[in-house]
C-alpha positions as MATLAB code, in Angstrom:
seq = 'XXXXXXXXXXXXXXXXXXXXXXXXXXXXXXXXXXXXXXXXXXXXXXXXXXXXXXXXXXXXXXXXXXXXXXXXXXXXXXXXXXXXXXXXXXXXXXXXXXXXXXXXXXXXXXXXXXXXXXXXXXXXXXXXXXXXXXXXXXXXXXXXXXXXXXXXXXXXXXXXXXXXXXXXXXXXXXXXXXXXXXXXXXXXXXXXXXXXXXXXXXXXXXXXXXXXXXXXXXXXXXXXXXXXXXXXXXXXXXXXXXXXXXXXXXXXXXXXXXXXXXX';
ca = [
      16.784  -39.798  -24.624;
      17.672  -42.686  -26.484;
      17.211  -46.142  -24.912;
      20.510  -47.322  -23.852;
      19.852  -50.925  -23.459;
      19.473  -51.237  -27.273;
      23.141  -49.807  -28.138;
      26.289  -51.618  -27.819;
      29.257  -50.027  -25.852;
      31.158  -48.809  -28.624;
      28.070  -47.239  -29.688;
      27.472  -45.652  -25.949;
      30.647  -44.388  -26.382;
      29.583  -42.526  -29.150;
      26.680  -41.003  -27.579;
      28.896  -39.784  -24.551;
      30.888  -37.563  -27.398;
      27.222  -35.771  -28.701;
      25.318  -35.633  -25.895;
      26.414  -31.939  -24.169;
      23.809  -30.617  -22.038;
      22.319  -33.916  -21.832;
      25.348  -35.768  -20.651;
      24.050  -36.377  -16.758;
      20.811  -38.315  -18.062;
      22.811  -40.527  -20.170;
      25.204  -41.138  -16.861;
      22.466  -42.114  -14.721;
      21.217  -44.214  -17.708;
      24.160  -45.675  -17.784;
      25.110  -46.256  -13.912;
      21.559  -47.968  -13.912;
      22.193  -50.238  -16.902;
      22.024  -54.030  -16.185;
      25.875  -54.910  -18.062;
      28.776  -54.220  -15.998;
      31.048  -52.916  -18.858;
      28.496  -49.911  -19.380;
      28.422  -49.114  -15.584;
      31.757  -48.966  -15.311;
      32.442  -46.589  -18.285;
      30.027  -44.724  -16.609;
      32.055  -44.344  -13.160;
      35.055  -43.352  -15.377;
      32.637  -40.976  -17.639;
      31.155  -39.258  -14.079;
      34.618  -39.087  -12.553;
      35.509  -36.828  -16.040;
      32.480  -34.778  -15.543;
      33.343  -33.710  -12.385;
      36.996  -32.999  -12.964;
      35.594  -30.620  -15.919;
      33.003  -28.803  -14.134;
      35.277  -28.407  -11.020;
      37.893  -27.041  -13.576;
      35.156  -24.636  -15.002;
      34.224  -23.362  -11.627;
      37.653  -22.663  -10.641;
      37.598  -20.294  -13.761;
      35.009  -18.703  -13.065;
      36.072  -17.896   -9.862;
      39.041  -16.535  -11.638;
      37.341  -14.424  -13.743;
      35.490  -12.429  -10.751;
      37.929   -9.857  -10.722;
      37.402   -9.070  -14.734;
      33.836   -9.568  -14.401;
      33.802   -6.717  -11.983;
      35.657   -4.393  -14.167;
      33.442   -5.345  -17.052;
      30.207   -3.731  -14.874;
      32.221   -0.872  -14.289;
      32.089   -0.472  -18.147;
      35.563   -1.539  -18.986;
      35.756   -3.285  -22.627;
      39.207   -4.255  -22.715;
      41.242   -5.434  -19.563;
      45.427   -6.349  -19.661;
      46.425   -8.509  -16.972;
      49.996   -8.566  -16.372;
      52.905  -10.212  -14.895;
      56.642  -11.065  -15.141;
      58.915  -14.056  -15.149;
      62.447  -14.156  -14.326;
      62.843  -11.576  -11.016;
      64.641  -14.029   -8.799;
      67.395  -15.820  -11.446;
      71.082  -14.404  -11.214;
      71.702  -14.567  -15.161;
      69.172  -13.560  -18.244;
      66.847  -10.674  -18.036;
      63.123  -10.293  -16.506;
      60.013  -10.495  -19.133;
      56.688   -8.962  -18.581;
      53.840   -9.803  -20.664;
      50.384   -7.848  -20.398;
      47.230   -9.678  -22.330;
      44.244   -9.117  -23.253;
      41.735  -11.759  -23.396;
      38.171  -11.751  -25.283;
      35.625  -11.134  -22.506;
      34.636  -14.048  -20.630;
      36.880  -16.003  -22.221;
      38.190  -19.373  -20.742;
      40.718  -22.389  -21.395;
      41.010  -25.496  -19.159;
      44.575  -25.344  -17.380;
      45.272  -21.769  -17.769;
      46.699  -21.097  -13.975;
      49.878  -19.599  -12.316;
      52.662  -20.583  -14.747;
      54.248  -22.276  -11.423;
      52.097  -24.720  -11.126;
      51.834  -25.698  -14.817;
      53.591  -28.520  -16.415;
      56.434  -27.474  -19.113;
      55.094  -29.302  -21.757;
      51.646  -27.671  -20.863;
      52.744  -24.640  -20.412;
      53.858  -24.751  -24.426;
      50.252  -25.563  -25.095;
      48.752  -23.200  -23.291;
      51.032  -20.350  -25.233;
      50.157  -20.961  -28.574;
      46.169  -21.006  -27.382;
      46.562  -17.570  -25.174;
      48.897  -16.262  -28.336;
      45.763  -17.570  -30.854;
      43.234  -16.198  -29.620;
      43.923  -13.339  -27.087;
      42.088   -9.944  -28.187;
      46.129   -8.269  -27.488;
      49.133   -9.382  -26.204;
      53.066   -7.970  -25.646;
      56.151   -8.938  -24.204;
      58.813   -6.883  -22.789;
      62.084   -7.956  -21.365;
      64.523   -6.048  -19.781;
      68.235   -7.578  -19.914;
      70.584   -8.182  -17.139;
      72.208   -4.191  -18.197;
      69.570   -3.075  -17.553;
      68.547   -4.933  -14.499;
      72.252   -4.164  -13.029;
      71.434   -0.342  -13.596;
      68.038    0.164  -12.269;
      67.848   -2.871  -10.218;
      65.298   -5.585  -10.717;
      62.047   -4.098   -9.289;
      62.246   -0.785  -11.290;
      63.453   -2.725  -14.371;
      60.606   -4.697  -13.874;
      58.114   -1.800  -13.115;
      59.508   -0.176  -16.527;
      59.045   -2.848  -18.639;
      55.437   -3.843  -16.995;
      54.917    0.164  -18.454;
      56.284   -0.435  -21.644;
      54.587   -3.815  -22.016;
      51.115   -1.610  -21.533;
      51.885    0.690  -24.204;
      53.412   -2.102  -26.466;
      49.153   -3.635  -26.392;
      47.713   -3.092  -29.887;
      44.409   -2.357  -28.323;
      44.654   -0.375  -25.504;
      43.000   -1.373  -22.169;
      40.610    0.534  -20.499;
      41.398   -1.388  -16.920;
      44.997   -3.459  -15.878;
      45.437   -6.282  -13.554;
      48.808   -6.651  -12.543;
      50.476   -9.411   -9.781;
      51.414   -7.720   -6.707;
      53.411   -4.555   -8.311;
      51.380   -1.441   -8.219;
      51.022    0.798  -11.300;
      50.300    4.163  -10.500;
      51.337    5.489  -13.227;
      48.762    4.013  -15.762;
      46.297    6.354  -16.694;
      43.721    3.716  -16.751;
      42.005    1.735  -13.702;
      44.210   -0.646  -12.398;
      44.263   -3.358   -9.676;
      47.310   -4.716   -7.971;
      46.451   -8.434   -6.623;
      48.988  -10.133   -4.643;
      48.803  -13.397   -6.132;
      47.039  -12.129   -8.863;
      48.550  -14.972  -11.058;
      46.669  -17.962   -8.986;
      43.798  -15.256   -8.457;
      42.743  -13.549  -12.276;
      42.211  -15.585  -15.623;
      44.243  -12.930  -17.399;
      47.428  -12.701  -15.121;
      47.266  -16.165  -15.262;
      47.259  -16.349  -18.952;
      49.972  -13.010  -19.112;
      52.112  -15.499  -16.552;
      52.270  -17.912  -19.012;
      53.100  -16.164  -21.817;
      56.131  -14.508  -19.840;
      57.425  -17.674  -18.389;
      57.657  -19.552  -22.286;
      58.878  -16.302  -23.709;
      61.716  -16.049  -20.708;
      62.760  -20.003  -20.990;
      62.875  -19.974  -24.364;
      65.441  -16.886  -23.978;
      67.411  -18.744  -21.669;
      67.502  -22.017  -24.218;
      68.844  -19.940  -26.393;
      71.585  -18.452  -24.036;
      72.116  -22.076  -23.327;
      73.497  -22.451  -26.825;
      76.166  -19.770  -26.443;
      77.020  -20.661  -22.680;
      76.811  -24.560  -22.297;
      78.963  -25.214  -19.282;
      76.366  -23.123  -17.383;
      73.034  -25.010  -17.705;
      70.752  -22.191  -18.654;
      68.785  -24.870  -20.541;
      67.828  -26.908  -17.193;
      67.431  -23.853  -14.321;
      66.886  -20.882  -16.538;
      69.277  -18.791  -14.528;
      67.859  -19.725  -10.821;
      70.908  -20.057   -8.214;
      70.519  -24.263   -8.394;
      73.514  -25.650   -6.619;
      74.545  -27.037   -9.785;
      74.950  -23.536  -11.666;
      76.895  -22.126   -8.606;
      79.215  -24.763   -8.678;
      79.535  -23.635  -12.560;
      80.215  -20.219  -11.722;
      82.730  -21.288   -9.181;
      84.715  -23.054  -11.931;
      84.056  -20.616  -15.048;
      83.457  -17.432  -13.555;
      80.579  -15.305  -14.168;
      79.519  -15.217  -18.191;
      77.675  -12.045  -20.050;
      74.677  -12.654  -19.174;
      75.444  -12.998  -15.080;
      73.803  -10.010  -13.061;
      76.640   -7.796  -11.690;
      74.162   -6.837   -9.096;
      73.355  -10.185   -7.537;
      75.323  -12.643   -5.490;
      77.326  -14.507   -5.265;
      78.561  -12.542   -9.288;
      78.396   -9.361   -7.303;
      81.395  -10.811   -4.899;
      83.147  -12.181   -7.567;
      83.188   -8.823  -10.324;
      83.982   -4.750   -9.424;
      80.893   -3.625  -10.096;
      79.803   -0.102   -9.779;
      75.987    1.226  -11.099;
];
Protein backbone atom coordinates (compact mmCIF):
# COMPACT_ATOMS: atom_id res chain seq x y z
CA UNK A 1 0.00 0.00 0.00
CA UNK A 2 1.14 3.29 -0.71
CA UNK A 3 2.92 5.28 2.02
CA UNK A 4 0.53 7.72 3.34
CA UNK A 5 2.81 10.06 5.04
CA UNK A 6 4.14 11.20 1.61
CA UNK A 7 0.55 12.35 0.18
CA UNK A 8 -1.22 15.42 1.04
CA UNK A 9 -4.94 15.25 2.21
CA UNK A 10 -6.52 16.14 -0.87
CA UNK A 11 -4.51 13.51 -2.34
CA UNK A 12 -5.65 10.86 0.58
CA UNK A 13 -8.83 11.76 -0.37
CA UNK A 14 -8.27 10.51 -3.60
CA UNK A 15 -6.97 7.26 -2.60
CA UNK A 16 -10.11 6.66 -0.29
CA UNK A 17 -12.26 6.84 -3.81
CA UNK A 18 -9.82 3.79 -5.56
CA UNK A 19 -8.93 1.82 -2.95
CA UNK A 20 -12.10 -0.96 -2.71
CA UNK A 21 -11.08 -4.05 -1.13
CA UNK A 22 -8.21 -2.35 0.30
CA UNK A 23 -10.06 0.43 1.99
CA UNK A 24 -9.54 -0.93 5.87
CA UNK A 25 -5.57 -0.82 5.45
CA UNK A 26 -5.65 2.62 4.24
CA UNK A 27 -8.07 3.46 7.47
CA UNK A 28 -5.77 2.10 9.90
CA UNK A 29 -3.00 3.91 7.92
CA UNK A 30 -4.70 6.70 8.29
CA UNK A 31 -6.06 6.57 12.08
CA UNK A 32 -2.24 5.95 12.80
CA UNK A 33 -0.95 8.93 10.83
CA UNK A 34 0.95 11.60 12.88
CA UNK A 35 -1.39 14.96 11.33
CA UNK A 36 -4.62 15.42 12.92
CA UNK A 37 -6.53 16.48 9.72
CA UNK A 38 -5.81 12.87 8.22
CA UNK A 39 -7.00 11.11 11.46
CA UNK A 40 -9.92 12.76 11.57
CA UNK A 41 -11.02 12.14 7.91
CA UNK A 42 -10.33 8.86 8.87
CA UNK A 43 -12.98 8.69 11.88
CA UNK A 44 -15.49 10.21 9.37
CA UNK A 45 -14.17 7.67 6.47
CA UNK A 46 -14.60 4.48 9.20
CA UNK A 47 -17.91 5.82 10.46
CA UNK A 48 -19.02 5.55 6.37
CA UNK A 49 -17.65 2.13 6.17
CA UNK A 50 -19.61 0.86 8.70
CA UNK A 51 -22.88 2.49 7.80
CA UNK A 52 -22.26 0.70 4.22
CA UNK A 53 -21.42 -2.66 5.30
CA UNK A 54 -24.21 -2.61 7.99
CA UNK A 55 -26.51 -1.50 5.04
CA UNK A 56 -25.13 -4.48 2.92
CA UNK A 57 -25.75 -6.97 5.62
CA UNK A 58 -29.18 -5.90 6.19
CA UNK A 59 -29.64 -6.89 2.42
CA UNK A 60 -28.44 -9.76 2.57
CA UNK A 61 -30.45 -10.73 5.23
CA UNK A 62 -33.21 -9.64 2.99
CA UNK A 63 -32.40 -11.63 0.31
CA UNK A 64 -32.53 -15.07 2.43
CA UNK A 65 -35.87 -15.74 1.45
CA UNK A 66 -34.93 -15.50 -2.55
CA UNK A 67 -31.79 -17.17 -1.96
CA UNK A 68 -33.74 -20.12 -0.74
CA UNK A 69 -35.97 -20.28 -3.67
CA UNK A 70 -33.00 -19.93 -5.95
CA UNK A 71 -31.61 -23.61 -4.41
CA UNK A 72 -34.87 -24.90 -4.97
CA UNK A 73 -34.10 -24.18 -8.70
CA UNK A 74 -36.26 -21.18 -9.20
CA UNK A 75 -34.73 -18.66 -11.96
CA UNK A 76 -37.09 -15.97 -11.79
CA UNK A 77 -38.89 -14.83 -8.48
CA UNK A 78 -41.90 -11.77 -8.37
CA UNK A 79 -42.24 -10.31 -5.11
CA UNK A 80 -45.32 -8.46 -4.63
CA UNK A 81 -47.24 -5.99 -2.74
CA UNK A 82 -49.86 -3.19 -2.77
CA UNK A 83 -50.24 0.41 -1.76
CA UNK A 84 -53.32 2.20 -1.06
CA UNK A 85 -55.69 -0.55 1.07
CA UNK A 86 -56.44 1.72 3.98
CA UNK A 87 -57.24 5.40 2.08
CA UNK A 88 -61.08 6.27 1.68
CA UNK A 89 -60.63 7.87 -1.96
CA UNK A 90 -58.35 6.57 -5.12
CA UNK A 91 -57.91 2.97 -5.91
CA UNK A 92 -55.35 0.18 -4.51
CA UNK A 93 -52.07 -0.63 -6.79
CA UNK A 94 -50.20 -3.82 -6.74
CA UNK A 95 -46.93 -4.14 -8.29
CA UNK A 96 -45.10 -7.65 -8.65
CA UNK A 97 -41.12 -7.41 -9.70
CA UNK A 98 -38.71 -9.23 -10.67
CA UNK A 99 -35.25 -8.51 -9.77
CA UNK A 100 -31.86 -9.94 -11.43
CA UNK A 101 -30.67 -12.63 -8.99
CA UNK A 102 -28.79 -11.43 -6.16
CA UNK A 103 -29.32 -8.21 -6.99
CA UNK A 104 -29.04 -5.27 -4.43
CA UNK A 105 -29.47 -1.33 -4.02
CA UNK A 106 -28.64 0.62 -0.81
CA UNK A 107 -32.08 1.96 0.68
CA UNK A 108 -34.39 -0.34 -1.00
CA UNK A 109 -36.76 -1.17 2.25
CA UNK A 110 -40.54 -1.06 3.16
CA UNK A 111 -41.82 1.94 1.17
CA UNK A 112 -43.03 3.19 4.83
CA UNK A 113 -40.06 3.83 6.06
CA UNK A 114 -38.53 5.51 2.99
CA UNK A 115 -38.20 9.15 2.47
CA UNK A 116 -40.50 10.67 -0.50
CA UNK A 117 -37.87 12.13 -2.26
CA UNK A 118 -36.02 8.69 -1.92
CA UNK A 119 -38.57 6.79 -2.63
CA UNK A 120 -38.54 8.65 -6.36
CA UNK A 121 -34.98 7.49 -6.59
CA UNK A 122 -35.33 4.29 -5.72
CA UNK A 123 -38.23 3.88 -8.63
CA UNK A 124 -36.45 4.84 -11.50
CA UNK A 125 -33.37 2.32 -10.25
CA UNK A 126 -35.93 -0.78 -9.46
CA UNK A 127 -37.83 0.39 -12.95
CA UNK A 128 -34.00 0.41 -14.72
CA UNK A 129 -32.86 -2.41 -14.00
CA UNK A 130 -35.45 -5.00 -12.70
CA UNK A 131 -35.39 -8.35 -14.90
CA UNK A 132 -39.76 -7.63 -14.98
CA UNK A 133 -41.99 -5.47 -13.47
CA UNK A 134 -46.10 -4.56 -13.57
CA UNK A 135 -48.50 -2.52 -11.97
CA UNK A 136 -52.08 -3.06 -11.48
CA UNK A 137 -54.58 -0.83 -9.86
CA UNK A 138 -57.93 -1.43 -9.15
CA UNK A 139 -60.22 1.86 -8.82
CA UNK A 140 -62.49 2.83 -6.09
CA UNK A 141 -65.63 0.91 -8.57
CA UNK A 142 -64.14 -1.61 -8.30
CA UNK A 143 -63.03 -1.60 -4.75
CA UNK A 144 -66.83 -0.57 -3.77
CA UNK A 145 -67.96 -3.85 -5.66
CA UNK A 146 -65.68 -6.51 -4.51
CA UNK A 147 -64.44 -4.83 -1.49
CA UNK A 148 -60.84 -3.97 -0.90
CA UNK A 149 -59.20 -7.34 -0.01
CA UNK A 150 -60.59 -9.25 -3.08
CA UNK A 151 -59.93 -6.18 -5.28
CA UNK A 152 -56.67 -6.35 -4.02
CA UNK A 153 -56.23 -10.21 -4.29
CA UNK A 154 -57.45 -9.73 -8.10
CA UNK A 155 -55.24 -7.29 -9.08
CA UNK A 156 -52.10 -8.97 -7.09
CA UNK A 157 -53.37 -11.98 -9.89
CA UNK A 158 -53.49 -9.83 -12.68
CA UNK A 159 -50.28 -8.02 -11.75
CA UNK A 160 -48.61 -11.80 -12.00
CA UNK A 161 -49.82 -12.41 -15.34
CA UNK A 162 -49.18 -8.73 -16.48
CA UNK A 163 -44.87 -9.90 -15.73
CA UNK A 164 -43.16 -10.12 -19.14
CA UNK A 165 -41.13 -12.97 -17.85
CA UNK A 166 -42.97 -15.19 -15.96
CA UNK A 167 -41.83 -16.29 -12.44
CA UNK A 168 -41.18 -19.58 -11.51
CA UNK A 169 -41.66 -18.67 -7.50
CA UNK A 170 -43.85 -15.36 -5.88
CA UNK A 171 -43.30 -13.58 -2.70
CA UNK A 172 -46.15 -11.72 -1.73
CA UNK A 173 -46.76 -9.43 1.80
CA UNK A 174 -49.08 -11.12 4.02
CA UNK A 175 -51.99 -12.03 1.32
CA UNK A 176 -51.90 -15.62 0.33
CA UNK A 177 -52.04 -16.68 -3.34
CA UNK A 178 -53.32 -19.94 -3.80
CA UNK A 179 -54.25 -19.62 -6.85
CA UNK A 180 -50.79 -19.16 -8.60
CA UNK A 181 -49.71 -22.09 -10.24
CA UNK A 182 -46.22 -21.43 -9.26
CA UNK A 183 -44.47 -21.70 -5.65
CA UNK A 184 -45.39 -19.00 -3.64
CA UNK A 185 -44.67 -17.63 -0.12
CA UNK A 186 -46.90 -15.38 1.87
CA UNK A 187 -44.61 -13.33 4.50
CA UNK A 188 -46.30 -11.17 6.89
CA UNK A 189 -44.17 -8.29 6.69
CA UNK A 190 -42.73 -9.47 3.74
CA UNK A 191 -42.06 -5.78 2.69
CA UNK A 192 -39.44 -5.08 5.76
CA UNK A 193 -38.54 -8.93 5.35
CA UNK A 194 -37.67 -9.75 1.21
CA UNK A 195 -35.45 -7.49 -1.16
CA UNK A 196 -38.08 -7.93 -3.83
CA UNK A 197 -41.36 -7.01 -1.89
CA UNK A 198 -39.44 -4.35 -0.76
CA UNK A 199 -38.52 -3.14 -4.13
CA UNK A 200 -42.43 -4.21 -5.57
CA UNK A 201 -43.53 -1.82 -2.34
CA UNK A 202 -41.89 0.87 -3.76
CA UNK A 203 -42.84 0.76 -7.03
CA UNK A 204 -46.64 0.57 -5.88
CA UNK A 205 -46.45 3.35 -3.42
CA UNK A 206 -44.82 6.07 -6.37
CA UNK A 207 -47.16 4.61 -8.91
CA UNK A 208 -50.32 5.11 -6.29
CA UNK A 209 -49.13 8.86 -5.15
CA UNK A 210 -48.49 9.88 -8.31
CA UNK A 211 -52.27 8.77 -9.14
CA UNK A 212 -53.49 10.64 -6.38
CA UNK A 213 -51.34 13.99 -7.56
CA UNK A 214 -53.02 13.73 -10.38
CA UNK A 215 -56.59 13.40 -8.81
CA UNK A 216 -55.35 16.33 -6.85
CA UNK A 217 -55.53 18.39 -10.01
CA UNK A 218 -59.20 17.66 -10.70
CA UNK A 219 -60.30 17.74 -6.90
CA UNK A 220 -58.24 20.57 -5.12
CA UNK A 221 -60.37 21.40 -2.14
CA UNK A 222 -59.69 17.78 -1.06
CA UNK A 223 -55.89 17.51 -0.57
CA UNK A 224 -55.20 14.32 -2.41
CA UNK A 225 -51.79 15.87 -3.14
CA UNK A 226 -50.71 15.97 0.75
CA UNK A 227 -52.56 12.54 2.32
CA UNK A 228 -53.12 10.55 -0.81
CA UNK A 229 -56.62 9.66 0.24
CA UNK A 230 -55.79 8.54 4.07
CA UNK A 231 -58.75 9.73 6.53
CA UNK A 232 -56.25 12.86 7.90
CA UNK A 233 -58.44 15.09 9.97
CA UNK A 234 -57.89 17.65 7.50
CA UNK A 235 -59.58 15.68 4.46
CA UNK A 236 -62.60 14.77 6.74
CA UNK A 237 -63.18 18.13 7.56
CA UNK A 238 -63.15 18.55 3.53
CA UNK A 239 -65.63 16.01 3.05
CA UNK A 240 -67.76 17.50 5.73
CA UNK A 241 -67.90 20.77 3.75
CA UNK A 242 -67.89 19.40 -0.02
CA UNK A 243 -69.33 16.15 0.24
CA UNK A 244 -67.88 13.07 -1.02
CA UNK A 245 -66.14 13.57 -4.77
CA UNK A 246 -65.79 10.61 -7.60
CA UNK A 247 -63.18 9.17 -6.48
CA UNK A 248 -64.56 8.69 -2.56
CA UNK A 249 -65.16 4.86 -1.72
CA UNK A 250 -68.95 4.30 -1.33
CA UNK A 251 -67.95 1.44 0.81
CA UNK A 252 -65.93 3.16 3.50
CA UNK A 253 -66.78 5.58 6.24
CA UNK A 254 -67.56 8.08 7.07
CA UNK A 255 -68.68 8.39 2.58
CA UNK A 256 -70.60 5.24 3.27
CA UNK A 257 -72.90 7.34 5.95
CA UNK A 258 -73.07 10.14 3.91
CA UNK A 259 -74.19 8.33 0.12
CA UNK A 260 -77.11 5.32 -0.54
CA UNK A 261 -74.96 2.93 -1.49
CA UNK A 262 -75.90 -0.52 -2.44
CA UNK A 263 -73.10 -3.28 -4.04
Amino acid sequence: MTDITQLTLAEIKILLTQEGVHTMPLLAAMAADSRKSVRSLAAAEAKKEARRRAEEERLRVMLQYEEALYKEGARYIAGIDEAGRGPAAGPVTVAAVILPAGWMYAGIDDSKKVPPHKREVLYNIIAEQAVALACVSKSEREIDNLDIYHATIAAMYEAVEALSVRPDAVIVDAMPLRDLPMRHLSLVGGDGKSLSVAAASIIAKVTRDRIMEEYDGQYPQYGFGEHKGYLTQAHRDAIVAYGPCPIHRKSFEPIKSMVHFER
